[in-house]
C-alpha positions, 0 to 999 in steps of 0.5 A: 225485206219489207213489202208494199203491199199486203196481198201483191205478189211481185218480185224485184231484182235488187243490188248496189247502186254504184261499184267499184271497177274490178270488184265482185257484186251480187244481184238477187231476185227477191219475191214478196207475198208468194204464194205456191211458187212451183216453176220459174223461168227467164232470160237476163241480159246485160253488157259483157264488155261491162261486167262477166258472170262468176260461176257459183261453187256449184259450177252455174251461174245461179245461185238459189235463194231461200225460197227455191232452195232444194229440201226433203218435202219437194226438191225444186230442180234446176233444169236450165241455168246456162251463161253465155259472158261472150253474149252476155246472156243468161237463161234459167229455168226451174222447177218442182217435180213432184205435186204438192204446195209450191213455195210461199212468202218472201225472201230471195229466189236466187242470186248472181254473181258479176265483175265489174270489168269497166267504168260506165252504167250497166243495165241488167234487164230480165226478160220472158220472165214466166212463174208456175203459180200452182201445181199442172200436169203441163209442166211435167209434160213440158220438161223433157223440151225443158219449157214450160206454158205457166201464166205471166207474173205482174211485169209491168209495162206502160199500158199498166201505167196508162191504166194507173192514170185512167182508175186514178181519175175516178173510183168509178173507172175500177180497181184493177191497178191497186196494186198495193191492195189498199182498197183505193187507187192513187200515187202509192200504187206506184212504188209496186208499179215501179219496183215490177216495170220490165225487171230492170236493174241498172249499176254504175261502175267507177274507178 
């Protein structure tokens, strides 16, 4: 997996374009460029007249990547990962219990399993998506309501667009929309920009 930019912590979710009615396909939340990944949390929606989630072997519906896996140093525990295929709802939160450095680089975070039950487009949509980036007592604090109060992740939305365009004008405008960390703002910045806008991932489902 390759970043577009060398600093820019994002994440994206990524899956195949098209598939096959019937068939079994996996989505996964893949990070770039983290740095101390401690808690993570958010709601995913989509269409169950379209598509159902397979429960993993472990009996949820998440499956955890390389970059959250559990091991010997700090366990990330999930405290949170509840589907809902009458709704078509998923929330999902985890965390790391103990202080300490987070996780940090690229790689997956976690996966899903559908099946496709009919034709048509789904669109899968990540939403209330909030990442601990550091260790904080609030965290600890706050999972016995199993929430947790971490700053927001780069999801953009279209007043980030809008800012784009105002910087793109004139270096004098500043740099906060240089997304790619190339020093300069311009049309490259839009593939970071494109990749975090509202987390969504659509499929098409043939027969």
């Amino acid at each position: 997996m390759e970043s577009t930019g060398k600093n820019n912590e994002y994440l994206i979710i990524e899956g195949p374009e098209r598939i096959k009615q019937g068939t079994e396909f996996t989505l996964s939340l893949v990070g770039y460029n983290i740095e101390d990944l401690y808690a993570l949390s958010f709601d995913l929606v989509y269409d169950p007249q379209l598509v159902q989630l397979v429960s993993t072997d472990e009996g949820g519906a998440v499956e955890l990547g390389e970059m959250i896996k559990e091991n010997e140093q700090n366990e990330m525990t999930v405290f949170g990962n509840e589907a809902d295929n009458e709704a078509g709802t998923l929330k999902f939160f985890a965390s790391l219990i103990f202080d300490g450095e987070g996780r940090t680089g690229s790689g997956e975070i976690l996966s899903l399993t559908f099946k496709a039950l009919k034709t048509g487009k789904v669109n899968f949509k990540m939403t209330d998506l909030k990442i601990q980036l550091d260790f904080s007592f609030n965290v600890l604090i706050n999972l016995v309501d199993s929430t947790i109060n971490p700053i927001s992740f780069k999801s953009f939305n279209l007043a980030d667009l809008s800012q784009w365009a105002y910087e793109l004008q004139s270096p004098s405008n500043g740099l906060s929309t240089d997304y790619n960390n190339d020093g300069v703002v311009n049309t490259n910045d839009l593939t970071v920009l494109k990749n975090n806008y509202n987390l969504e991932k659509s499929i098409t489902i043939t027969p």
